[in-house]
N, C-alpha and C positions, 0 to 999 in steps of 0.2 A: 654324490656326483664326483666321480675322478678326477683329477687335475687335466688329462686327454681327453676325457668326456666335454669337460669343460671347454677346453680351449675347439675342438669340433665345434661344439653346437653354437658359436659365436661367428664363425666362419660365413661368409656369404658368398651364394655362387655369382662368378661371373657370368658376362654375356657370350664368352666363352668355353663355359661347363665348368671351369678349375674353378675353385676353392680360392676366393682374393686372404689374403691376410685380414686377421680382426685390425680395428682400428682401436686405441687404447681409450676409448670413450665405448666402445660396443662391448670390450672386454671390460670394462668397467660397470657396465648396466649388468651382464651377463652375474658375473662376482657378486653385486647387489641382490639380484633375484635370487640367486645361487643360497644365500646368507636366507635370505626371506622364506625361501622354501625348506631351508633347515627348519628355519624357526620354528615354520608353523608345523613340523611333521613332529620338534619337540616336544613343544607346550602342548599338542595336540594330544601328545601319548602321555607326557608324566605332569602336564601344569604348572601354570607359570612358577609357582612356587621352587618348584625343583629342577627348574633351568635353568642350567649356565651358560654363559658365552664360551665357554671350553664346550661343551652337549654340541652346542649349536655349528662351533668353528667347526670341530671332528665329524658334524654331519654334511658337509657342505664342502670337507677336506680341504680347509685353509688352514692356515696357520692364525693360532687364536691373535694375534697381533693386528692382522688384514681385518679382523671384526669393526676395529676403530678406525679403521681408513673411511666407511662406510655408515656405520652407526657412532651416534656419542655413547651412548652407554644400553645397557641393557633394558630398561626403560625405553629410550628410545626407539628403541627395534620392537618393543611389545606393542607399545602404543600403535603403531604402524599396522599390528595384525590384523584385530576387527575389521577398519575401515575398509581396507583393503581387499577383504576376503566376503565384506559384505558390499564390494562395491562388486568382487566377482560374481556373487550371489545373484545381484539385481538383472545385471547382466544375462545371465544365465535362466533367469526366469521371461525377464523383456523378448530374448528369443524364441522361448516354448510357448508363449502367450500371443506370439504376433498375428497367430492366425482364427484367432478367438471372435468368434460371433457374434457374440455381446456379453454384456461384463458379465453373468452370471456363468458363461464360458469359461471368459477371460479368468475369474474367479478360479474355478475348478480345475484350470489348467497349472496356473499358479499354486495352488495348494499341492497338485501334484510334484511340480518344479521344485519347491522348497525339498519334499522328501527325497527327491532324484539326487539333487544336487549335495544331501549330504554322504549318498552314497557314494559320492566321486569325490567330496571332500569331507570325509567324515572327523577331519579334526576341526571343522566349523563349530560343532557341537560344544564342546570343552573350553574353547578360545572364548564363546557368545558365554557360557556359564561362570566362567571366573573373571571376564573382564570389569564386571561389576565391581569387583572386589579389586582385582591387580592395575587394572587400565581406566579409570571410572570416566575420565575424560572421553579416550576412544571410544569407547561401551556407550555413552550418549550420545555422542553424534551419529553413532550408529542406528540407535532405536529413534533418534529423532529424524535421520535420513528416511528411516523406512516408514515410521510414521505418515511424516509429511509425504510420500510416493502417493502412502494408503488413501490419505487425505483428499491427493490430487485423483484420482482415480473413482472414489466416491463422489468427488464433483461433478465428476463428469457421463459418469452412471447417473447422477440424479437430474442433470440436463438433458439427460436422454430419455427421462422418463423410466432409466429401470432401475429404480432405486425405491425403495417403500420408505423411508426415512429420509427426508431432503430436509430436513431444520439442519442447517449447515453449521450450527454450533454441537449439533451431536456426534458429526462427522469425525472428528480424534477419537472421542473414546471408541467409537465402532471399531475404528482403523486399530487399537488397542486389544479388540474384544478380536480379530479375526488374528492379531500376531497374538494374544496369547496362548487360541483354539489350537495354532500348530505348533507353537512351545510345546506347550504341558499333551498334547496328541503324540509327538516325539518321545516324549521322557516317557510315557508310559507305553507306547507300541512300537518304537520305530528304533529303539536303544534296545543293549543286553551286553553289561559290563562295556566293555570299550569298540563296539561292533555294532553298528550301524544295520538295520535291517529293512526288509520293505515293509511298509505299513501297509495292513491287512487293509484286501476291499471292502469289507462290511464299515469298518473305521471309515472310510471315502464315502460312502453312502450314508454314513450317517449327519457325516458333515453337511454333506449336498442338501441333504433332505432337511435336517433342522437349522444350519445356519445359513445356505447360500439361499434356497428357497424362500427363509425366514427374511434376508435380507434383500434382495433383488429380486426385479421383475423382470418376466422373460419377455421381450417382444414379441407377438402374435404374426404371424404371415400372413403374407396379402390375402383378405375375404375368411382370416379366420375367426368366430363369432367368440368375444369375448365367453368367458366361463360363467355359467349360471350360479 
């Protein structure tokens, strides 16, 4: 982003049409994002390892100095990544999912959503795989956020009767067994070197058929006669 791009896109229109001036707190968030969205196109392409705050400043066209007006240190700005990109993540799926019929819907919509959404951010991929290692604190809160969603979610599937597993202390590991089915589903059909791809539909079918069916009940419509 240009130093003019920049200063644009902070801009807010008036009630009048013109363009009012940034305010130095508007410009100030804008700069932050600005840095953020370096980062993550960085570490996205070469990993954490081989990121600098010079990488980062020169993608974002600041001056590497401005990095520290916003971040303490380099560290700091990584640990920031995951959560953040997994809080867009959830986001992002909460939306494609809102119009889900019952959870075994909801399920299959979601499963779609995660692979959608790495195609619009395909350096989620790299960030989720090394935070383990570079970020480990981040990298937890993150797998325990989404955990605990799974968790709540399987609750409420099995209050509703479409759940085949309601012993409530099984409910993590499932929510474990359905994020690691789209892990390890990614790394093997939905990657190709640093390119992000669509995952085939036979892969989606096969999911539906062995693990959503496996897990969840569909609800029956009005006067329809349970299956023999």
């Amino acid at each position: 982003m240009r130093k003019n791009d920049l200063d644009s896109s902070v801009g807010a229109i008036s009630k009048t049409g013109k363009r009012r001036k940034s305010s130095r707190d508007e410009k100030s968030q804008a700069l932050r994002k600005a840095l953020f969205d370096a980062a993550v196109k960085v570490v996205g392409t070469f990993g954490y390892a081989k990121s600098k705050i010079s990488a980062v400043a020169d993608e974002a066209n600041v001056a590497q100095g401005t990095f520290y007006n916003y971040f303490e240190s380099r560290e700091a700005l990584f640990d920031e990544l995951l959560p953040a990109l997994g809080e867009e993540l959830l986001n992002y799926i909460s939306a494609q999912t809102a119009d889900a019929e019952n959870f075994a819907d909801r399920e299959i919509k979601s499963f779609r959503a995660f692979f959608s959404f790495l195609k619009i951010r395909p350096e989620f991929y790299r960030i989720l795989y090394e935070a383990e290692v570079f970020a480990p604190e981040a990298y937890q809160r993150h797998m325990d956020r989404v955990a605990n969603g799974y968790v709540r979610t399987l609750k409420r599937a099995a209050a509703h009767g479409e759940l085949r597993e309601a012993d409530t202390e099984s409910l993590e590991a499932l929510s474990y067994i359905l994020m690691g089915a789209r892990h390890y589903l990614c790394m093997r059909y939905a990657r190709a070197e640093n390119e992000m791809l669509d995952l085939p539909d036979w892969v989606l079918n096969v999911y539906v058929d062995r693990v959503v069916n496996g897990i969840y009940i569909r609800p029956r419509a009005d006067g329809e006669k349970p299956a023999s």
